[in-house]
C-alpha positions as CSV (number, residue, x, y, z in Angstrom):
1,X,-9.9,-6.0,-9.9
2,X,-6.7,-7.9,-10.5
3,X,-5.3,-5.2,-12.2
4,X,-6.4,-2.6,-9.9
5,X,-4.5,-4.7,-7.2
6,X,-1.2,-5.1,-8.7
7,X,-1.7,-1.1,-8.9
8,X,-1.6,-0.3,-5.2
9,X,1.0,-3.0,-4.6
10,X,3.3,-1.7,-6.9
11,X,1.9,2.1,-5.5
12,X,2.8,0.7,-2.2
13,X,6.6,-0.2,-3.9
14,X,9.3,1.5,-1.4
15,X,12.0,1.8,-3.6
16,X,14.6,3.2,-1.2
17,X,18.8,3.7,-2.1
18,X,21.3,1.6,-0.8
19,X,24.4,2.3,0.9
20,X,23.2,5.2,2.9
21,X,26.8,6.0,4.4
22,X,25.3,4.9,7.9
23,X,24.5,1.4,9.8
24,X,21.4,3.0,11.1
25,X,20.1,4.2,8.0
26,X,21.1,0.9,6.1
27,X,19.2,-1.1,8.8
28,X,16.2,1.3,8.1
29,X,16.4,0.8,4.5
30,X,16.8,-3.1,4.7
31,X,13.9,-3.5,7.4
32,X,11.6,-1.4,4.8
33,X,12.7,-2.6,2.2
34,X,12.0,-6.5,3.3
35,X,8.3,-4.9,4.4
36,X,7.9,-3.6,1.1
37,X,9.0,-7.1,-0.5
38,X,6.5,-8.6,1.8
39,X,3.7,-6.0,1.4
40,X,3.9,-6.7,-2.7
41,X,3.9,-10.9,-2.3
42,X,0.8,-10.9,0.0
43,X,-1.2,-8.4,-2.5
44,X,-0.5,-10.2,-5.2
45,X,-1.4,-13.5,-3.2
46,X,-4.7,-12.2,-2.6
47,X,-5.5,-11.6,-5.6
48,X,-3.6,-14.7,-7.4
49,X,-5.9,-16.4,-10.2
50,X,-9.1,-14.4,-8.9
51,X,-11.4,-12.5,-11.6
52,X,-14.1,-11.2,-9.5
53,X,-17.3,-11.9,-12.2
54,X,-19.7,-10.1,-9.3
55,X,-19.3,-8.1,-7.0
56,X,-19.3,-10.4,-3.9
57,X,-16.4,-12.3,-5.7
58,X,-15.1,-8.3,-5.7
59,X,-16.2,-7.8,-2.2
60,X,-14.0,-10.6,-1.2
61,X,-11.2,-9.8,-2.6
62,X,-10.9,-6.1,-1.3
63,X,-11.6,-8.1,2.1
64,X,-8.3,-9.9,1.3
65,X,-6.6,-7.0,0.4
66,X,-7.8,-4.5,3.2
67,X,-6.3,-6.6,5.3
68,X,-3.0,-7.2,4.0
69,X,-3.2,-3.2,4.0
70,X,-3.7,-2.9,7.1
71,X,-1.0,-5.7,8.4
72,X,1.3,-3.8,6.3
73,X,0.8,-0.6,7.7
74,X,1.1,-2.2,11.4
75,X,4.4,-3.9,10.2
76,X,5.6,-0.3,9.1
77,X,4.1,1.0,12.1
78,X,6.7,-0.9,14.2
79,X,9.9,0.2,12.3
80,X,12.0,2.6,14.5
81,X,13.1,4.9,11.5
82,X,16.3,7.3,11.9
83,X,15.3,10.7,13.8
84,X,15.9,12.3,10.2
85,X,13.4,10.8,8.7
86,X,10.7,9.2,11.4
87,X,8.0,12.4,10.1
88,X,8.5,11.6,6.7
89,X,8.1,7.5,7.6
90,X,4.9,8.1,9.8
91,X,3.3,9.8,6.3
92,X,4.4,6.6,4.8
93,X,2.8,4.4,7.6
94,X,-0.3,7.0,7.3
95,X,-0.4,6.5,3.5
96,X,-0.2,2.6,3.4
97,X,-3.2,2.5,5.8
98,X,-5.0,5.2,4.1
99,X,-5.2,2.5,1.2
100,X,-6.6,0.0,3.7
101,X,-8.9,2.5,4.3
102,X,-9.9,3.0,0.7
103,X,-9.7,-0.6,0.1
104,X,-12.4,-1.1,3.0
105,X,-14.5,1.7,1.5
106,X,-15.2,-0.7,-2.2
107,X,-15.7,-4.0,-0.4
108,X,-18.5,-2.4,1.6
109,X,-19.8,-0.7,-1.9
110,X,-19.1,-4.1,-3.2
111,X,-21.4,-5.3,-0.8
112,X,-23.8,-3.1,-0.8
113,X,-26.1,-5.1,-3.6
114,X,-26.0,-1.8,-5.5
115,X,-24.3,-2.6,-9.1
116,X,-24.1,1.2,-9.6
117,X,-22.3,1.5,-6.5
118,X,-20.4,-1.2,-6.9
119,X,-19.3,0.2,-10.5
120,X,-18.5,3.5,-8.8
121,X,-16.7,2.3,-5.8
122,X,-14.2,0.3,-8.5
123,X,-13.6,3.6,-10.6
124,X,-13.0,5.6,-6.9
125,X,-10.7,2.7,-5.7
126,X,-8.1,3.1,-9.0
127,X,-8.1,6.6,-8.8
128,X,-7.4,6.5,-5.4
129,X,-4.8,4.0,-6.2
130,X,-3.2,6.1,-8.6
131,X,-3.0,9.1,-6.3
132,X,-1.5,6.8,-3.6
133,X,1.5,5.7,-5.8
134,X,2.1,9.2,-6.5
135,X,1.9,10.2,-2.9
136,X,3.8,7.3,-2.0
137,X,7.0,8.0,-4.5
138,X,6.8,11.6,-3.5
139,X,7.1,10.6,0.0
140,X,9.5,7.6,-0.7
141,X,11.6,10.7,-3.0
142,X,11.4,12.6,0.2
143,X,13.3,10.1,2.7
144,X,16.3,9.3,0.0
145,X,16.9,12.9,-0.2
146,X,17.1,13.2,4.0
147,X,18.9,10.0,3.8
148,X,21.5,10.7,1.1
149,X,22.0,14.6,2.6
């Protein structure tokens, strides 16, 4: 679980240019930046020194870290993006809590008493992960181009 953790924070990495040419779009990229910085510390707080050995140690955990999803998602949810670029942030708001979502999805196979399910739901969570980093860096890809055109 650990590792599976580090791998939607660092999915969840926004790694966004500098020096846009704007103030706007440098205020943009700071703000997300910093959320992004933030987003990354309090994943890997949540799962700091924790080796689920069942899966209520593993429910827990995705407990932790649907939440720090979904406060990250509300925390991008509240940046006021440049016009150029607010559809392309929304599907990075929409993303981040589509992880929460996921994320919510284990712990409740986690909790489920079903070890099957719980195997299952940890297998679905880093493939979903993994899909979610690349969704992320195509969308992240996405706003440098709009930014640096």
């Amino acid at each position: 679980m650990p590792r599976l953790a580090k791998a939607l924070a660092f999915g969840a990495v926004v790694a966004f240019v500098g020096g846009c040419g704007n103030g706007e779009q440098n205020d943009y990229v700071d703000e997300v930046n910093q959320l992004q910085n933030e987003l990354v510390a309090n994943v890997s707080d949540a799962v700091a020194g924790s080796t689920p050995s069942t899966p209520k140690d593993a429910a827990r955990i995705a407990g932790d870290l649907q939440q720090v999803f979904e406060d990250g998602a509300g925390s991008f949810a509240e940046v006021d993006p440049p016009e150029e670029v607010a559809d392309l942030h929304q599907q990075l708001v929409d993303q981040i809590q589509a992880i929460a979502d996921q994320v919510g999805e284990a712990e409740d196979a986690f909790t489920s008493g079903s070890a099957q399910q719980a195997s299952e739901a940890a297998i679905a969570l880093q493939n979903a992960g993994n899909e979610a980093q690349t969704d992320l860096d195509t969308i992240i890809d996405q706003i440098n181009e709009q930014l640096q055109g």
